[in-house]
N, C-alpha and C positions, 0 to 999 in steps of 0.2 A: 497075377504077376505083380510084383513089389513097383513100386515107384523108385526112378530114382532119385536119388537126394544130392540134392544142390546148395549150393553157398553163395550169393552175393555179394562181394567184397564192394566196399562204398556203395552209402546209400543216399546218393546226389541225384542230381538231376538226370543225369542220362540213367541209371538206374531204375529210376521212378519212372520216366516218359517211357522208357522201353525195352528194358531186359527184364525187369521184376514183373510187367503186365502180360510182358510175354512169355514169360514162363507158367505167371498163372493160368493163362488158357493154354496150357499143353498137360492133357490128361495122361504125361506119362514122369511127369516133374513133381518132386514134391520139395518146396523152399523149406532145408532145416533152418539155417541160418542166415541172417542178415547181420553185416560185420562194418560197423565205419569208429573210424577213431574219435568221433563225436557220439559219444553213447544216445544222446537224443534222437540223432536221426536212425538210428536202428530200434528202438524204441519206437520211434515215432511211426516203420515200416513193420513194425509186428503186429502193432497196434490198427492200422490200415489196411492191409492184404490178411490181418486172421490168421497168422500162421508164424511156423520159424520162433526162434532163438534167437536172444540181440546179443551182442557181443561186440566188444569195443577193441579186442586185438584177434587178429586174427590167426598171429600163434596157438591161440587157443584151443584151433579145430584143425590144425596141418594134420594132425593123425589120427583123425575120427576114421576108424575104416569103415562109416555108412557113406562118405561123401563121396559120390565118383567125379562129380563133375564141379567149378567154379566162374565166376563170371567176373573179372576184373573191371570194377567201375570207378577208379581215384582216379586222381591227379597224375597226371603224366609223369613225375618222377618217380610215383612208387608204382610204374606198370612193371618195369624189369626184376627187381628183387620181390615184389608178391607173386610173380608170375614163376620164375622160379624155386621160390622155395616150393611150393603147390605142384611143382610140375616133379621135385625132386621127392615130394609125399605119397606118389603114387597117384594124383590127380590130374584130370583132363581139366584144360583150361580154354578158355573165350575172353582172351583180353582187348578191352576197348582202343580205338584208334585214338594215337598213333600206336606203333607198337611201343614203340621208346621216343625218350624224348631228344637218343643222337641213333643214328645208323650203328655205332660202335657196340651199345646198350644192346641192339635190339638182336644184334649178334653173341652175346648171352644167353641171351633167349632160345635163338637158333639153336647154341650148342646145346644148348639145355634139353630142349625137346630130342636132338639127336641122341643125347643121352641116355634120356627116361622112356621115348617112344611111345610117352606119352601124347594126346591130341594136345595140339597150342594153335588156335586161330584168332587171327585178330581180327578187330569188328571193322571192318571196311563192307559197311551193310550194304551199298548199291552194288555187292556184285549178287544181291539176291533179288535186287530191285528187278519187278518187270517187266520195264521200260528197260532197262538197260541189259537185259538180257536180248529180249526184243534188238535192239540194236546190233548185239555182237553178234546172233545170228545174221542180220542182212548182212553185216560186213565179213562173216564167217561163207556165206551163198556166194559172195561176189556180188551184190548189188550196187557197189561203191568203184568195186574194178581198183587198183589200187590207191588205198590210202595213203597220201605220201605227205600231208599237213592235220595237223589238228589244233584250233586253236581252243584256249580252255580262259574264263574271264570268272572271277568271282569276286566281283567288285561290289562295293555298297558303299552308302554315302552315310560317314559316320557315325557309324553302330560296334566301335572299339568297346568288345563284353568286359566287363564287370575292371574297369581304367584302376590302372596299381594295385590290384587282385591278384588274384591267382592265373589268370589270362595271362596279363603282364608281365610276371614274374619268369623270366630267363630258367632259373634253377628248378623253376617247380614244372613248366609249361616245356618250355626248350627251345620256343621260338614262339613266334605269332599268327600272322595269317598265312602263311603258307603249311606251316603243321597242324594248324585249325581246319581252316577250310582246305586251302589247298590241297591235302592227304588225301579228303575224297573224289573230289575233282581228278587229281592228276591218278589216282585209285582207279576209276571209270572210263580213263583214257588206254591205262595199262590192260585191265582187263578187255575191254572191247576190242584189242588191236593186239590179242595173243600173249599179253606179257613182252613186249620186244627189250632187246639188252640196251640198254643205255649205254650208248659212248660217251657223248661230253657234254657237257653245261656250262653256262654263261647266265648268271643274275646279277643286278641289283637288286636290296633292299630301304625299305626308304622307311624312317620312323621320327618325324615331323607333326604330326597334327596332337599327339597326344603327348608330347615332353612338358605341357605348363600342364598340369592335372587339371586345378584349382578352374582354371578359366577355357576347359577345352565344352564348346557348345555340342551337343547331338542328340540326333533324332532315335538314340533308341540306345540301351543296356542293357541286353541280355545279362545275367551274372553281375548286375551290378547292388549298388550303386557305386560309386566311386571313391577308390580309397584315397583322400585329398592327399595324403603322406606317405602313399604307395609307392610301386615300383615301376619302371616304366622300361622297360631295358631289351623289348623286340622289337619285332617289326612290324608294323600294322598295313606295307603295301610291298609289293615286290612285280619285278617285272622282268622275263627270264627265256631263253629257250635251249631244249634240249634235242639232242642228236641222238636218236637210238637207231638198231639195224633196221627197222622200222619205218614210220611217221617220223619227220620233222613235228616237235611239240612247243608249241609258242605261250606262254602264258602270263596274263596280265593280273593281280589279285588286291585288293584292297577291304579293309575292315572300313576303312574311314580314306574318304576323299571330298574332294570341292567339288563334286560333281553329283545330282538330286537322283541321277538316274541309276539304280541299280541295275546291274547285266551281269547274269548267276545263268551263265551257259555253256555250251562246249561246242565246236563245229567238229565233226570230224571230212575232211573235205579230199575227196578219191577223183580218178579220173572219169569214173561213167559216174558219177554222184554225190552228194552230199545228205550229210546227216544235221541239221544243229539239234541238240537235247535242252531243251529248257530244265534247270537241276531242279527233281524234286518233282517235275511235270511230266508234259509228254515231247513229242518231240515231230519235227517234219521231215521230211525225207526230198531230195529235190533232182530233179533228174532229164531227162530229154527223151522224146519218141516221137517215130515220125518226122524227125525236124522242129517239135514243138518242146519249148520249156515245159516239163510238170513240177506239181507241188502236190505231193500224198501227204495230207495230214493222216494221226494216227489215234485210233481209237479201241482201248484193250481193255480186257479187265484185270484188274490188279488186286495182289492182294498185300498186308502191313508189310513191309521188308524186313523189319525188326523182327515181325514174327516170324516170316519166312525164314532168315539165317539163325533163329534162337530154334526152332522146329530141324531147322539141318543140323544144326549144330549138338541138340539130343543125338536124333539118329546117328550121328559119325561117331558119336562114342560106343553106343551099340554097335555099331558095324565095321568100324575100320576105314569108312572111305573117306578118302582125302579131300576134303572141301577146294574150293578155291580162292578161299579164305587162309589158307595154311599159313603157317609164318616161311615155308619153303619160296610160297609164291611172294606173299606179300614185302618177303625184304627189298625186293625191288622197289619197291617204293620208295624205303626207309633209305635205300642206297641212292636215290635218283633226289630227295627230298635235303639227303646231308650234301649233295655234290652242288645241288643250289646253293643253299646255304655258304660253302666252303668259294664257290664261286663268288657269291658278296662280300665274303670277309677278302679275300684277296684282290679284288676285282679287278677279275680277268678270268681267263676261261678255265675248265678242267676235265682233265680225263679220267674217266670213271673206270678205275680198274676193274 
């Protein structure tokens, strides 16, 4: 039986750490091409992985009829137009989180896939995470009894990635920590508690510690280093809660703050129990019997999520089945994501149609 053949659009960092290793180990993938508008780094990834075709535009292969499938790894402003042109080529697509970088964009997409019928899943990998699977079952058993708060924190003490970059940059990104980190956080929260509809939202945003480039101190730069004569123009903290039919969802986010301690968790908090999920970890379970406070810690085996959802994500093109990845599901997010946002621009609350 044939392999089938795949395309990796950008060849950055998320790429490298985990679609391109993870397709390597799937014995049913074969990488033709590797595509970034920097000819070096597709080079650079032919040269490394042994395989595939470099290629600097990616028009070049819209109408290859060996490619069935594509993996969207750029910059958050060219998720919507690469994603659909590929989807209008007769190709299955897996584009990187966020879907877009507005709610508006990512409804393009939608109609796009409505149109083509072809697969579109966006990489929101902790719903293949499993620990977080783990999770949405005890709250799917009733082990929680109703979930009716869930608090979500992904704060860190001044780690704003790669300052007047591409991070930074409004047009390129679409936003800051809340469409960075946030998307999977509040991702995690959506799926473990059903997808519930969003009514209304209320944020501030706050972007203060990195307006002087030149003289901002920190303990870490992902994507950096610092563009001293960059852009600076998101938001690096936000503080917010949403109303769905659901959970009350309250959440607190920071890329950078005056505080040493980072707290990258989630509570989900029901009337027979609580969850917290340490992100990226494991998680406690907390609950009562007998009269007596318990604490179940948790111990499972796991296996990469990356590869997990890059392994579903083959199979659903072969078969048709509808991940929970789909952009069906995940525009909720994008919807729940722009209604914050639109909430700090006007600041005051909003109702999310």
């Amino acid at each position: 039986m044939s392999k089938m053949k795949i395309a990796v659009i950008g060849c950055g960092t998320i790429a490298n750490n985990a679609h391109i290793p993870a397709y390597m180990k799937n014995p049913d993938v074969e990488i033709k091409y590797f595509c970034d508008i920097l000819p070096e780094r597709a080079e650079a990834a032919v040269a490394k992985y042994g395989c595939g075709i470099a290629v600097a535009d990616y028009h070049e292969i819209l109408n290859d009829p060996e490619i069935e499938a594509v993996s969207v790894c750029t910059p958050n402003y060219a998720h919507a137009p690469i994603t659909i042109d590929f989807l209008h080529a007769g190709k299955n697509v897996l584009c990187e989180k966020p879907a877009a970088r507005t709610y508006d964009e990512a409804l393009t997409m939608l109609e796009a896939q409505h149109e083509t019928g072809k697969v579109l899943n966006i990489g929101v990998v902790n719903r293949f995470n499993d620990g977080v699977n783990q999770i949405k079952k005890l709250i799917d058993q009733g082990e929680l009894g109703e979930v009716y708060q869930v608090y979500v924190s992904f704060r860190s003490h001044r780690s704003i990635p790669g300052l007047g970059g591409a991070f930074t940059t409004k047009s390129i990104a679409g936003g800051g920590v809340l469409i960075d980190w946030g998307v999977h956080f509040l991702d995690i929260v959506m799926y473990c508690c059903g997808d519930p509809k969003p009514l209304t939202a209320t944020a501030e945003t706050f972007s203060k510690l990195g307006k002087d480039i030149p003289n901002y101190a920190y303990v870490g730069m992902w994507a950096g280093p610092p563009v001293l004569d960059g852009t600076y123009d998101v938001e690096e903290g936000i503080t917010g809660m949403v109303r769905t039919d659901g959970p009350i969802i309250t959440l607190n986010g920071a890329w950078a703050q005056n505080i040493e301690v980072p707290e990258m968790y989630i509570d989900f908090i029901g009337d027979k129990g609580g969850i917290r999920l340490q992100y990226g970890a494991d998680f406690t379970l907390y609950s009562t019997k007998n009269g007596m406070l318990t604490a179940t810690r948790t111990n499972y085996q796991t296996n990469d999520h990356f590869e997990n959802e890059i392994n579903a994500f083959v199979d659903c093109v072969k078969t048709g089945e509808k991940l929970p990845s789909h952009i069906d599901t995940n525009i909720l997010t994008s919807k729940l994501m722009q209604a914050l946002y639109d909430s700090a621009d006007l600041h005051r609350e909003v109702v999310i149609e």
